[in-house]
VOBA-1610 file (N, C-alpha, C; in pm, whole numbers, padded with zeros to 5 digits, always signed):
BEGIN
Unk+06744+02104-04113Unk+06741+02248-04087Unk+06639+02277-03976Unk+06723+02354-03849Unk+06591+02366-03798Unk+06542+02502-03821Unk+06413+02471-03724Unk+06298+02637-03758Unk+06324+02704-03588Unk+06319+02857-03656Unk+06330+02945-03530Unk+06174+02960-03459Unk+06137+02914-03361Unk+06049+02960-03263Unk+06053+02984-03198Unk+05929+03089-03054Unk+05988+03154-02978Unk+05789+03090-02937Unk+05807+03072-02778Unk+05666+03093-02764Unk+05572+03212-02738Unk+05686+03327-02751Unk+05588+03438-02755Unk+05450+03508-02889Unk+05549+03427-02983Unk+05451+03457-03119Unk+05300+03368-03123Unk+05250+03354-03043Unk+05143+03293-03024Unk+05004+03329-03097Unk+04998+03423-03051Unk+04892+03523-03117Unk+04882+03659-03158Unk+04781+03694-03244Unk+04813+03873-03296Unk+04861+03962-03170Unk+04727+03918-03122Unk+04720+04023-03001Unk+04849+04021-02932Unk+04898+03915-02910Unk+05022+03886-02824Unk+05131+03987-02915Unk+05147+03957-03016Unk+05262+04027-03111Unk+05220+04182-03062Unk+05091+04207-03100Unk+05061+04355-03082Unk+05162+04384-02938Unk+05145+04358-02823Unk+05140+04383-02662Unk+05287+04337-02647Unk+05368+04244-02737Unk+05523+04279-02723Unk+05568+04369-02807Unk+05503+04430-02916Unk+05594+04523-02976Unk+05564+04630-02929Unk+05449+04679-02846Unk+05431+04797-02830Unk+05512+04799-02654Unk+05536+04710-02594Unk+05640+04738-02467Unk+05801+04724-02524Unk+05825+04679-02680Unk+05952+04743-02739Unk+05939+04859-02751Unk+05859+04952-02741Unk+05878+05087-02794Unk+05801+05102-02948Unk+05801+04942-03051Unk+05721+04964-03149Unk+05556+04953-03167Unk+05468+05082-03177Unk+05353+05085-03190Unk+05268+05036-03317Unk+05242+04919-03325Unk+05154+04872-03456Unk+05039+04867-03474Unk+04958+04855-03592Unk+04843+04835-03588Unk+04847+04655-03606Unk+04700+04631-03640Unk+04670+04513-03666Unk+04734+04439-03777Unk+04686+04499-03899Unk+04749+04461-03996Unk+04919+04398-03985Unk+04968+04497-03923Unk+05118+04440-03940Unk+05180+04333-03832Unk+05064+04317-03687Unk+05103+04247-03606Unk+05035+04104-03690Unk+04941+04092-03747Unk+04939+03946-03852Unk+05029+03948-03941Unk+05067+04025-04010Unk+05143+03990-04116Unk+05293+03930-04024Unk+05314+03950-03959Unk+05412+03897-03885Unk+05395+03726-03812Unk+05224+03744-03745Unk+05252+03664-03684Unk+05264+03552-03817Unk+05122+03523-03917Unk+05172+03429-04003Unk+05318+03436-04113Unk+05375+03513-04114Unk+05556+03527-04121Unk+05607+03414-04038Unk+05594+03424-03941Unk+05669+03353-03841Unk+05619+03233-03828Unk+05498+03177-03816Unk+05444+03034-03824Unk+05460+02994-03994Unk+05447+03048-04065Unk+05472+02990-04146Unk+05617+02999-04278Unk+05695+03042-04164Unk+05849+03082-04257Unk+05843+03162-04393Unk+05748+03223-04380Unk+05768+03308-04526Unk+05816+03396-04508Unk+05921+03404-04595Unk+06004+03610-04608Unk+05848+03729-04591Unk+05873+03819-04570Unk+05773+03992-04570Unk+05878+04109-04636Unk+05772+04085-04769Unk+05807+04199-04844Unk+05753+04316-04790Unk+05834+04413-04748Unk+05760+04587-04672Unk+05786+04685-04726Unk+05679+04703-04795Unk+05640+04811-04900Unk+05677+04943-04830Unk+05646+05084-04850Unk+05580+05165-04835Unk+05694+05316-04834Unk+05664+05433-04803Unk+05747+05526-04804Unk+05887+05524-04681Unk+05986+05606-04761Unk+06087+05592-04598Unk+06039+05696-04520Unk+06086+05617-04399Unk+06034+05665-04254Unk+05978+05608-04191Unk+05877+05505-04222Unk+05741+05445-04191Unk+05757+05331-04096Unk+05901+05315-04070Unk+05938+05206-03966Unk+05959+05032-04033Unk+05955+05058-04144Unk+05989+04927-04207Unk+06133+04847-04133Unk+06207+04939-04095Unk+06372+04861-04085Unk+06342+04866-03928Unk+06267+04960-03873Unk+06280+04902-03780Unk+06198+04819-03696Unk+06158+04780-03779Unk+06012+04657-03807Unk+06072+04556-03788Unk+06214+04486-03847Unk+06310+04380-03812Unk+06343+04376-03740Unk+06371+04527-03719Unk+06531+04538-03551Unk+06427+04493-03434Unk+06259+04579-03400Unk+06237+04490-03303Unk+06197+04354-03292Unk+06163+04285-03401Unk+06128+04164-03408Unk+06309+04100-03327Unk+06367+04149-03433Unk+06520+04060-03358Unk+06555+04092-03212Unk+06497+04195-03125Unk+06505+04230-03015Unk+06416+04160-02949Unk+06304+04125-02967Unk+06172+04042-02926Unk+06213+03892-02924Unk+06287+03885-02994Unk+06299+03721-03042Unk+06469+03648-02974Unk+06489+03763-02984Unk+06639+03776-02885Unk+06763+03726-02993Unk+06749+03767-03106Unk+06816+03683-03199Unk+06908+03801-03275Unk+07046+03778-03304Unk+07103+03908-03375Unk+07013+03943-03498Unk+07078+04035-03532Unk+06985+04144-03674Unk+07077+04114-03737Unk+07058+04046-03904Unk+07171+04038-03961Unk+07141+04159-04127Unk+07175+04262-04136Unk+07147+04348-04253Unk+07241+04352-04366Unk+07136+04339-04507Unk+07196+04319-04603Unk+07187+04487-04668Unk+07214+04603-04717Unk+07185+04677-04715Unk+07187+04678-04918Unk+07115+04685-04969Unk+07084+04696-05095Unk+07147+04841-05182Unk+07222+04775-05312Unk+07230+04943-05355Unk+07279+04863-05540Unk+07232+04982-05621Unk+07278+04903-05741Unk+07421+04849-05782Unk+07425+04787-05871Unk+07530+04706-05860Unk+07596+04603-05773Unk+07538+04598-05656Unk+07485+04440-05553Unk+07528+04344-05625Unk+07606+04271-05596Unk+07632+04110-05649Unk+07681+04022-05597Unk+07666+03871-05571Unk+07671+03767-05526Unk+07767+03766-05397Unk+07910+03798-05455Unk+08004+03875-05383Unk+08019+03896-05242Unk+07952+04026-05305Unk+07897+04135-05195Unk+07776+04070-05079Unk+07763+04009-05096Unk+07617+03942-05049Unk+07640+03852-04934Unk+07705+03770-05024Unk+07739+03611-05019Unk+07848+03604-04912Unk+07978+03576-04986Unk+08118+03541-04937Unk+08228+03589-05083Unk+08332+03638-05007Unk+08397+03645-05083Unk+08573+03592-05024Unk+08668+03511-05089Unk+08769+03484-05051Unk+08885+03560-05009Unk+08939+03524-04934Unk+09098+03637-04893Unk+09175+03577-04913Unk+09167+03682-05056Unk+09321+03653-05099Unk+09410+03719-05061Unk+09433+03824-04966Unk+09555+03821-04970Unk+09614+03736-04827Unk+09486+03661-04775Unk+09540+03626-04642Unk+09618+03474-04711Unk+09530+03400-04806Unk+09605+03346-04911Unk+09710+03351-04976Unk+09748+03448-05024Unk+09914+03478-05077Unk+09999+03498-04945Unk+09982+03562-04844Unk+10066+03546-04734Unk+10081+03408-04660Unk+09992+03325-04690Unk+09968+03152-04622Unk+10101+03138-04724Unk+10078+03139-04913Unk+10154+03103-05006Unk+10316+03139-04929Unk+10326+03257-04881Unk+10452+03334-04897Unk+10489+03256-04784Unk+10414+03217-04687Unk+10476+03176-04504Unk+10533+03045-04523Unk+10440+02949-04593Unk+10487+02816-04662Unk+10590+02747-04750Unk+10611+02892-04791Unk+10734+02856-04928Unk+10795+02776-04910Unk+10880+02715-04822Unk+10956+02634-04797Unk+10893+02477-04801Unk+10795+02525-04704Unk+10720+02336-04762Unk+10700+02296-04867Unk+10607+02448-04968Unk+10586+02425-05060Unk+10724+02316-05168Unk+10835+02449-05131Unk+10952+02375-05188Unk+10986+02243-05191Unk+10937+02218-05050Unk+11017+02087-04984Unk+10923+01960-05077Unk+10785+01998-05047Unk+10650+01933-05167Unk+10715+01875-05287Unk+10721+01984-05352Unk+10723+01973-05519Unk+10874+01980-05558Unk+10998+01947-05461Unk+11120+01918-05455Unk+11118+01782-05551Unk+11019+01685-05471Unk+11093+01525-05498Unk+10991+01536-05642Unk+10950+01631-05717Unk+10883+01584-05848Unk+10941+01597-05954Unk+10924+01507-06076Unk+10971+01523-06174Unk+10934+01618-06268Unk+10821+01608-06325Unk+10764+01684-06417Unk+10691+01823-06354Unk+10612+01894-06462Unk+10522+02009-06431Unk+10390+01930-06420Unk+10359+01801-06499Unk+10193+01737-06491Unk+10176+01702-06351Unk+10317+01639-06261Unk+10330+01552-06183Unk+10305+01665-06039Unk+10379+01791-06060Unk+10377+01902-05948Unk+10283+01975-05993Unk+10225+01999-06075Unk+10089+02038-06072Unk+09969+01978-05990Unk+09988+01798-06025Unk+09877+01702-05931Unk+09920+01731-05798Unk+09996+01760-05706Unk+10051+01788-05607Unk+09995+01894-05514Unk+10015+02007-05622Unk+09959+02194-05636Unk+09816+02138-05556Unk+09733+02068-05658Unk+09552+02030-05652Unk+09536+01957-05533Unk+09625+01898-05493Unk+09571+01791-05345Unk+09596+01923-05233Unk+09650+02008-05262Unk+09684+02141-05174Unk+09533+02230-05170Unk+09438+02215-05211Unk+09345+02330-05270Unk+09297+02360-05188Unk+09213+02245-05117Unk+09130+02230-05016Unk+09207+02300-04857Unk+09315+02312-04889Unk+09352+02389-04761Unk+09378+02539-04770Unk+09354+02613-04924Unk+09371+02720-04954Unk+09206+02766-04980Unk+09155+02707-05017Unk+09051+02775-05018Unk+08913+02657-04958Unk+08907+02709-04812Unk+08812+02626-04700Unk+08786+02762-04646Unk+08691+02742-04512Unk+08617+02856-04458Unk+08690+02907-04378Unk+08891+02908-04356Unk+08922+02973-04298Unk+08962+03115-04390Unk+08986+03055-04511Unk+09001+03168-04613Unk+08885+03233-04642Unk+08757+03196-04599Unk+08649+03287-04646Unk+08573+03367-04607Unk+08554+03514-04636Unk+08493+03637-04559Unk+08370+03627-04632Unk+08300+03584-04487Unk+08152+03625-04475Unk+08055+03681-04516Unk+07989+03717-04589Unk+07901+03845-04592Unk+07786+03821-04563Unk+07663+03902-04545Unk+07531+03887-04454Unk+07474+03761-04505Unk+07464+03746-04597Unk+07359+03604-04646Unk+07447+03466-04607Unk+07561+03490-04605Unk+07622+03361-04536Unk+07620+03347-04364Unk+07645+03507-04328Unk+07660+03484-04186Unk+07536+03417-04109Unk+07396+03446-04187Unk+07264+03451-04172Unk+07219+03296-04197Unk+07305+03216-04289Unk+07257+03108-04280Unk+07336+03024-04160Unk+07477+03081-04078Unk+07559+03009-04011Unk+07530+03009-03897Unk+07410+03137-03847Unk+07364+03153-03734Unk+07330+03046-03637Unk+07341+02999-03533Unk+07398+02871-03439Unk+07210+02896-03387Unk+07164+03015-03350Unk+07018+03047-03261Unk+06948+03066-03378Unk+06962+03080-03531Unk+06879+03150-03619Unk+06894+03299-03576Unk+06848+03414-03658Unk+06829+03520-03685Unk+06762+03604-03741Unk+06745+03748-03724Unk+06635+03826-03848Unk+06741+03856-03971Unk+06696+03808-04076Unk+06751+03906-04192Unk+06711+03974-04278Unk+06785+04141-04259Unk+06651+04248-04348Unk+06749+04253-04448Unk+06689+04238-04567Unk+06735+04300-04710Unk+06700+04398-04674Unk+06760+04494-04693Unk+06699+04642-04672Unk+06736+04715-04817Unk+06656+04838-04847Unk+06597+04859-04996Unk+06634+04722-05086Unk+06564+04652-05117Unk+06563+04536-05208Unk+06537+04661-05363Unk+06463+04675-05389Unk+06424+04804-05488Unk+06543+04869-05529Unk+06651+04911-05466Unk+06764+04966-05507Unk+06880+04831-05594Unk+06875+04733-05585Unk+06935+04604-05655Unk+06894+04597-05801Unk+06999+04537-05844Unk+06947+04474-06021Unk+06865+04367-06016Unk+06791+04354-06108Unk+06703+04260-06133Unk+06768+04134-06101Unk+06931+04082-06182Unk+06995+03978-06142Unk+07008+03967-05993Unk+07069+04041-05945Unk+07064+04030-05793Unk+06908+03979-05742Unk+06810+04021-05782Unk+06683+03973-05737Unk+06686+03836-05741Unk+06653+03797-05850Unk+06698+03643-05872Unk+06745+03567-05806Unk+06899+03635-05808Unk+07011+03527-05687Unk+06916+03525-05546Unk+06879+03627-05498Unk+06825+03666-05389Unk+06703+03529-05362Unk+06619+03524-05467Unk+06549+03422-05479Unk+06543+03296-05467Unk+06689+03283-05534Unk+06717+03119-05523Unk+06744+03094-05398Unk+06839+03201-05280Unk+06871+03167-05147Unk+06720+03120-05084Unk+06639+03232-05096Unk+06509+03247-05001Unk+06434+03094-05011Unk+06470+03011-05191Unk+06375+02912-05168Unk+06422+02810-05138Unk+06517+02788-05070Unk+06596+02618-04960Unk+06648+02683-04858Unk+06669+02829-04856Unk+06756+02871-04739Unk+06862+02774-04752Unk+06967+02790-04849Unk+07092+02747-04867Unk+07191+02760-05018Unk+07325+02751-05008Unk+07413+02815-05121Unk+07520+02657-05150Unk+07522+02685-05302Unk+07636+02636-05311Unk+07763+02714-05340Unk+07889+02636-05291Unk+08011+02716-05311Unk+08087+02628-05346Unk+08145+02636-05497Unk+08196+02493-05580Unk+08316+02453-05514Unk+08400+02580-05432Unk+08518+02519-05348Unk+08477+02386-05215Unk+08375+02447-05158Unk+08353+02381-05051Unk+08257+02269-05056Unk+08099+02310-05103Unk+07981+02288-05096Unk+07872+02366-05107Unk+07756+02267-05046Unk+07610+02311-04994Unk+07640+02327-04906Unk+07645+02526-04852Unk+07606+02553-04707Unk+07423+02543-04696Unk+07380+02477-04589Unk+07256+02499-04509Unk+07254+02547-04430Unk+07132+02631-04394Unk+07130+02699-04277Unk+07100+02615-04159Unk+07208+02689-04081Unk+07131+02601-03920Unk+07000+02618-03833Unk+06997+02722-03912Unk+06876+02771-03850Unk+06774+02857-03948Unk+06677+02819-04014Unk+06592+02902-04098Unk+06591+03054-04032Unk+06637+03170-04098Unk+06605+03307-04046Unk+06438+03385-04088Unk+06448+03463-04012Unk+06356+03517-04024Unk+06361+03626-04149Unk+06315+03670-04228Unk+06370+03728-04350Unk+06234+03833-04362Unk+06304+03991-04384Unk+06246+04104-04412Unk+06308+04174-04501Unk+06195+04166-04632Unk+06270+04252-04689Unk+06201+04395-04747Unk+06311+04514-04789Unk+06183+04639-04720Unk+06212+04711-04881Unk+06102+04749-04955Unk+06128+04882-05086Unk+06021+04973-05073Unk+06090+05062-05130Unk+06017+05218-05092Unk+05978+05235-05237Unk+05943+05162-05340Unk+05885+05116-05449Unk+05935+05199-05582Unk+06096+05177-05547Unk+06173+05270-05640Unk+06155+05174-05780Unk+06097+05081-05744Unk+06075+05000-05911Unk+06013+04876-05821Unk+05932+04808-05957Unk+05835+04698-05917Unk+05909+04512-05881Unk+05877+04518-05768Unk+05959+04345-05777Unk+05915+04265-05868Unk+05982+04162-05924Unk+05908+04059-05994Unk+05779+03971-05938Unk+05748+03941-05992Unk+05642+03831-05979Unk+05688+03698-05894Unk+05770+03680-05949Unk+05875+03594-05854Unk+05839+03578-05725Unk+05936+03650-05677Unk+05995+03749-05564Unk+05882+03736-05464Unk+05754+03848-05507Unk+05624+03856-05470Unk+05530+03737-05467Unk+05578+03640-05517Unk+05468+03472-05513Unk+05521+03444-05380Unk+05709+03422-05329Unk+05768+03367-05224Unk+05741+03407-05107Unk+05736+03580-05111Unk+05695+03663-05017Unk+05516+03665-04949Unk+05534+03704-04857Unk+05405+03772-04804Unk+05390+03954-04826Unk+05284+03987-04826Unk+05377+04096-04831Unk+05256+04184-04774Unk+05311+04334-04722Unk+05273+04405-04612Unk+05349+04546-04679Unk+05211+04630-04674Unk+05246+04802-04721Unk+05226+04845-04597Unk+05346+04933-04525Unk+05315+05026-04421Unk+05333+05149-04501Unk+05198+05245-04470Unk+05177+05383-04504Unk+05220+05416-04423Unk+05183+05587-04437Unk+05212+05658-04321Unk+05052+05647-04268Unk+05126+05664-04154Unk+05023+05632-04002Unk+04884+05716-04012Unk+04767+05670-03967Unk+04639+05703-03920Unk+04691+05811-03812Unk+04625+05970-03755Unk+04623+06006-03661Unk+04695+05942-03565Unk+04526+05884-03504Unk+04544+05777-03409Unk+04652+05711-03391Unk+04720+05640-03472Unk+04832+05564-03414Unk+04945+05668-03434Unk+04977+05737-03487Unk+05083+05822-03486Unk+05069+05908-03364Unk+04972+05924-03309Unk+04944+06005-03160Unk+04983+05931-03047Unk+04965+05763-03073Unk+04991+05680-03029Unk+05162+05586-02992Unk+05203+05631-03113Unk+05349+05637-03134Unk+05401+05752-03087Unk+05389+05858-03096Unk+05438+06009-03016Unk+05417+05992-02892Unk+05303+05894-02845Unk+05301+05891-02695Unk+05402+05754-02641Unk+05428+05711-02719Unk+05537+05589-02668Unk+05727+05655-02676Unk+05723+05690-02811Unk+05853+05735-02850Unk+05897+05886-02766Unk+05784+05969-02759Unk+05848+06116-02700Unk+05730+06148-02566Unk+05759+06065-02476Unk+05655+06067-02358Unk+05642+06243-02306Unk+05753+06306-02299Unk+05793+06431-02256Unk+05657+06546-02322Unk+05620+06480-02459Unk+05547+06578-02527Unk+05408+06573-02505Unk+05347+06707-02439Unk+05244+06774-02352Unk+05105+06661-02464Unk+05028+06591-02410Unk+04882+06559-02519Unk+04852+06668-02599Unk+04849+06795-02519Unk+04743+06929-02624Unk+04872+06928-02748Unk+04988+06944-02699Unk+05117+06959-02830Unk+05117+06863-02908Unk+05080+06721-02857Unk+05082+06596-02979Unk+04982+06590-03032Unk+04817+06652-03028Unk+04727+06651-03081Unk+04766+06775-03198Unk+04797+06901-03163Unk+04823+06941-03259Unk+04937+06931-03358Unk+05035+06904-03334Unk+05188+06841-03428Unk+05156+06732-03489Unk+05061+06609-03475Unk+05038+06536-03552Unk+04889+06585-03626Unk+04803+06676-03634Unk+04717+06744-03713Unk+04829+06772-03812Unk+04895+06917-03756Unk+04948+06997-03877Unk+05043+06893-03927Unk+05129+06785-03897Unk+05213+06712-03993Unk+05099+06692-04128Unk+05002+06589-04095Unk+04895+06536-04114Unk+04825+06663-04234Unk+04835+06775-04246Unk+04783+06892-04351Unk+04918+06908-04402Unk+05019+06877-04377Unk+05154+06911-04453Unk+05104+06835-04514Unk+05124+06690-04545Unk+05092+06544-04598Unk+05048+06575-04726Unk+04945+06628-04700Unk+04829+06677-04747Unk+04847+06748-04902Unk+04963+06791-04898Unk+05015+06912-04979Unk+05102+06853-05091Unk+05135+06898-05181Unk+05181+06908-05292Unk+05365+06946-05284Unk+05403+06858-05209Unk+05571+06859-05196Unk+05659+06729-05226Unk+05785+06791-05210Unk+05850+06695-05289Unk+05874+06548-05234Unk+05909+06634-05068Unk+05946+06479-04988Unk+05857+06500-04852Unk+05780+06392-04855Unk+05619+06427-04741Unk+05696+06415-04603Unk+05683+06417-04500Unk+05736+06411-04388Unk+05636+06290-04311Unk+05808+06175-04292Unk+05779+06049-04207Unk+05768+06031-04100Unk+05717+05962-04016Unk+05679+05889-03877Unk+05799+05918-03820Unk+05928+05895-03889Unk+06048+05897-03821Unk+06081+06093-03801Unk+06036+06145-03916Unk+06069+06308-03896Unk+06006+06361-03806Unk+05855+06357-03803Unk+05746+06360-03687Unk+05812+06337-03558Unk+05823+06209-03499Unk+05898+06183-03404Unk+06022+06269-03336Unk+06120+06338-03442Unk+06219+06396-03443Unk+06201+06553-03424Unk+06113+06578-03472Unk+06011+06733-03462Unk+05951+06731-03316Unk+05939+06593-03269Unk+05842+06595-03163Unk+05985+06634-03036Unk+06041+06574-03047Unk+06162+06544-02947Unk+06216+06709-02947Unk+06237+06752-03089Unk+06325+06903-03096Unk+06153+07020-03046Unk+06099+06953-03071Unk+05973+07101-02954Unk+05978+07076-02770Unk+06021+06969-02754Unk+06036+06905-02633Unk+06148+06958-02593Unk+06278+06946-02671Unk+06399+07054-02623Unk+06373+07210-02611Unk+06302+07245-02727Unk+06284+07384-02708Unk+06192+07429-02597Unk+06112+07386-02512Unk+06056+07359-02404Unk+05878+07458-02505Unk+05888+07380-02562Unk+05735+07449-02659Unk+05577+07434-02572Unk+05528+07491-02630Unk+05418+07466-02512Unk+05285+07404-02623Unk+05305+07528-02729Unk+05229+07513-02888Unk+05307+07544-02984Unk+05208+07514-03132Unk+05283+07548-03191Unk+05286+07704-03281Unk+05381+07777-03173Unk+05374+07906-03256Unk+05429+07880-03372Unk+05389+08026-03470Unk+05446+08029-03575Unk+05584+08050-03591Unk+05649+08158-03516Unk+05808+08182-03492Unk+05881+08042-03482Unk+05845+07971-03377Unk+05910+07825-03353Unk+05894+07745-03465Unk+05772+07715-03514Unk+05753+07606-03631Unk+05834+07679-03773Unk+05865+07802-03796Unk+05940+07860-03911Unk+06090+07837-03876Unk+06156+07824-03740Unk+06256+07768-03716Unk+06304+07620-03737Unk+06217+07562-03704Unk+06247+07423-03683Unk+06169+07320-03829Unk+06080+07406-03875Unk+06069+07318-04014Unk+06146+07219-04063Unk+06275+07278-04054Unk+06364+07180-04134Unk+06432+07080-04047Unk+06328+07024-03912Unk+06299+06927-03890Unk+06252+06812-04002Unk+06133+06839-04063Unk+06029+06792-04053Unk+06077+06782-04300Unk+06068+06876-04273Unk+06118+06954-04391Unk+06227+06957-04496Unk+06282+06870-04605Unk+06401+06848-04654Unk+06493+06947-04739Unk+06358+06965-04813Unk+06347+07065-04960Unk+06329+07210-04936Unk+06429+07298-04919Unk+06378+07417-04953Unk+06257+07502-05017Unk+06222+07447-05111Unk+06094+07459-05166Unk+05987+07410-05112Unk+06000+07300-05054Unk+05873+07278-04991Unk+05899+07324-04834Unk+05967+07400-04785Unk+05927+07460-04659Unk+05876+07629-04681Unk+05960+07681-04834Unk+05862+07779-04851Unk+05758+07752-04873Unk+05702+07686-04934Unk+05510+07638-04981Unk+05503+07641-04869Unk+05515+07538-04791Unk+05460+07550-04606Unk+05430+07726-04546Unk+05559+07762-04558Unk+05554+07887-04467Unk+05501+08031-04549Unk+05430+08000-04625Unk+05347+08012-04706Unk+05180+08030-04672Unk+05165+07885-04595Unk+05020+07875-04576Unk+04996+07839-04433Unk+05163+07902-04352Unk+05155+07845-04202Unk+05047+07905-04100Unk+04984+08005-04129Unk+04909+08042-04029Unk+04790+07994-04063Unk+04747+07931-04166Unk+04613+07875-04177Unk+04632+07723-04097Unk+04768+07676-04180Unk+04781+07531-04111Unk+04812+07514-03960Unk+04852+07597-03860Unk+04863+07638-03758Unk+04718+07633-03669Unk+04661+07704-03741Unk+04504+07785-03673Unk+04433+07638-03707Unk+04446+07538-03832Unk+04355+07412-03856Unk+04405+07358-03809Unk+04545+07306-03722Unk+04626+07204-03650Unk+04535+07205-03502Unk+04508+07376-03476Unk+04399+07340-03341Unk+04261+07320-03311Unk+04197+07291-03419Unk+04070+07241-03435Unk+04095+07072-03393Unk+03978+07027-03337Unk+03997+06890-03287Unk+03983+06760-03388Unk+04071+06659-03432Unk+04093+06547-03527Unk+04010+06468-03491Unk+03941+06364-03549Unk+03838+06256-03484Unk+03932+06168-03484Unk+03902+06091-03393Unk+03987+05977-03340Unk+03935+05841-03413Unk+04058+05839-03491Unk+04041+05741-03616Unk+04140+05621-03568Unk+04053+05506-03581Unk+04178+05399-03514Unk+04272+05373-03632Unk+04384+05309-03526Unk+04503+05271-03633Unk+04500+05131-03656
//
């Protein structure tokens, strides 16, 4: 089996200075957790709330590394199946139906049912081989010819069994399939997997893994990310839009507003050609930022205080 390397993963710093000319702005923490990921083949378990750039924490690594993204997308009831490979049958019964005649012609010269049955079985191997078999991410991921990234994405949303199975792949990077074999991978992938901590992984799981919580962002780097992702948006406007996100946060709602909503708030004041943030505009566009009805009344509620404290100056807190 071989291992995917790239000589750019050299060092933190290095990881830092290619992800941030992808467009992804990191701190420290996550440019190590990567780099020893990568020197030392361990999966990264990525904790933390949605929004926070976990998924697309893979996509640029697979863009950096030049390697497809292969996504498993997690949801309950997940099983092997679904995952794995599953057979076509009906491309199978139409092989059955196209053949008939050989078949006939086969099991013509036999006597018995024991005798055309042994016949049936020397046939198997041509009904069920890897032209009959559909793919799914954990197979395509081990067949990869360059290696690849593969994100489990919400792992947390899966059954516990599914965890497991999940487990046994991660520790040989390889499957058996009683028709065929031991597939191995050709290439060890790079493996991310991301929960928004809708329930606790096993112990397991978490021994195999490394693992890495992205919060939501420090100021600083979220000012820092607004200046990479929405260049258009004025400094005085990103100092204050990431304050007042930053006192939303703060608050007692249902669904907090992510790096990714921020961003999206930032882009829609940039269309509206905003200069600040009035109150008229920010009562419009809340539901940017904003999911819950209820929590944009609480907001608009206490918007002119959070407004008037968004333009007081933030200390510049590194990320």
């Amino acid at each position: 089996m071989k291992e995917l390397h790239d000589q750019r993963f050299t060092s933190v710093a290095e990881i830092e200075r290619e992800f941030s000319n992808a467009g992804y702005i990191c701190n420290r923490e996550i440019a190590t957790a990567i780099y020893i990921a990568f020197n030392l083949h361990k999966p990264i378990l990525v904790e933390g709330p949605a929004g926070v750039g976990k998924t697309e924490l893979a996509k640029t690594t697979a863009s950096i590394l030049d390697v497809p993204l292969i996504r498993l997308q997690c949801y309950e009831g997940l099983d092997e199946s679904k995952a794995l490979y599953e057979w076509k049958y009906g491309k199978q019964l139409l092989y059955t139906q196209l053949l008939k005649d050989k078949l006939n012609e086969l099991l013509g010269t036999t006597h018995s049912l024991a005798e055309a049955m042994g016949k049936l079985r020397q046939q198997d191997d041509l009904f069920f081989s890897e032209e009959f078999l559909e793919p799914r991410p954990l197979f395509k991921a081990l067949h990869e010819e360059r290696g690849c990234v593969l994100l489990v994405d919400e792992i947390d949303k899966s059954d516990h069994e599914f965890e497991a199975f999940l487990l046994e792949v991660l520790s040989d990077f390889q499957v058996s399939i009683p028709e065929i074999g031991t597939i191995e991978a050709r290439v060890k992938p790079i493996v991310f997997l991301t929960s928004n901590n809708n329930r606790e992984m096993s112990d397991a799981l978490k021994r195999r893994c490394l693992h890495l919580s992205i919060p939501y962002p420090e100021p600083e780097l979220e000012r820092r990310i607004l200046e990479s992702r929405v260049p258009g948006l004025s400094e005085r406007l990103r100092e204050h839009l990431v304050s007042f996100v930053h006192q939303v946060r703060a608050l007692d709602l249902k669904k907090l507003p992510s790096i990714s909503e921020t961003i999206d708030w930032a882009r829609v004041l940039v269309l509206m050609h905003a200069e600040s943030l009035e109150p008229k505009l920010v009562q419009e566009t809340l539901n940017t930022i904003l999911k819950f009805q209820d929590d944009i009344e609480a907001v608009n509620e206490q918007l002119d205080a959070l407004i008037a404290d968004s333009e007081q100056p933030m200390a510049k807190t590194g990320g």
